[in-house]
N, C-alpha and C positions, 0 to 999 in steps of 0.2 A: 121661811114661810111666804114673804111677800115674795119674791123671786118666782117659786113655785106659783102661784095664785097667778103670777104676771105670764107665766108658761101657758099655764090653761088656761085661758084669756085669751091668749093670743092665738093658740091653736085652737081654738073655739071659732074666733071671729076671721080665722081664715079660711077658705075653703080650701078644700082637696085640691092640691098645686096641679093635678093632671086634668082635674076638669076644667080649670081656669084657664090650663094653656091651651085648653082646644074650644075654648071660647072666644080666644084672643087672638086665634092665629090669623085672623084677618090679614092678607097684602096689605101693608100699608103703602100708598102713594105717594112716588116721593114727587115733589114741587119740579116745576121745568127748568133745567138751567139755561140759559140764554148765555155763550160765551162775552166774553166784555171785548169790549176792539175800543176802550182809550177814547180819548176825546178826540171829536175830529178838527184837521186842519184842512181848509178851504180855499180855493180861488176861481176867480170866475173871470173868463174873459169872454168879452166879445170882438166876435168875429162875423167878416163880412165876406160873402162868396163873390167871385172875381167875375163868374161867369152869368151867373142870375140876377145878383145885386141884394141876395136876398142876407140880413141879418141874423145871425145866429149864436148862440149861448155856447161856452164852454165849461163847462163845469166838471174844475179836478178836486177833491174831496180823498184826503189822507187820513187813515184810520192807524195810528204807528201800532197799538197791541193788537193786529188781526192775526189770526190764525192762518196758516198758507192753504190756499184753496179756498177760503172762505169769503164767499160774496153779500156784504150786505143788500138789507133790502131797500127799495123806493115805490114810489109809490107818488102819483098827484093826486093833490085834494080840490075838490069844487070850492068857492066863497063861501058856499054856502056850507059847508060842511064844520067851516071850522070858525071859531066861537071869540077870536082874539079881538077883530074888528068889524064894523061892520060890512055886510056884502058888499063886492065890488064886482059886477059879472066881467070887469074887466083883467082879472087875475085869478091866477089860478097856483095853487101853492106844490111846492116840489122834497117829498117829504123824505127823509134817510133815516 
């Protein structure tokens, strides 16, 4: 009898399974996956042009888990943009 009782209960407080799925058929969206490329390894040298005299940066940046074909992104940021210390308009930050 409880069993029974717990039946009709239950199909009482559920709704009709066909109207529910066309309630819920909503796309759900799935989140962005951003591939991983591993921590990166870095070096920088400088270097001096023979012909100008002019100084310049080199910067090699090794990503070992990247995908083949796959270019991460960069990007510079103002002084002022970024919040770590304070403004220097004499720097400008070099972001990966």
């Amino acid at each position: 009898t409880n069993s029974a009782r717990r039946a009709a209960r239950e199909a009482r407080d559920q709704p009709d399974t066909a109207v529910a799925s066309l309630s819920t058929s909503k796309p759900k969206a799935e989140p962005r996956r951003t591939p991983k490329i591993g921590l990166p390894g870095y070096k920088i040298v400088k270097q001096r042009n023979t012909e100008t005299g002019q100084y310049s940066l080199l910067i090699e940046i090794d990503y070992p888990k990247i995908e083949e074909g796959l270019q991460p992104r960069h990007r510079l940021m103002s002084c002022y943009e970024q919040k770590r210390e304070p403004p220097n308009p004499k720097y400008r930050y070099l972001l990966f």
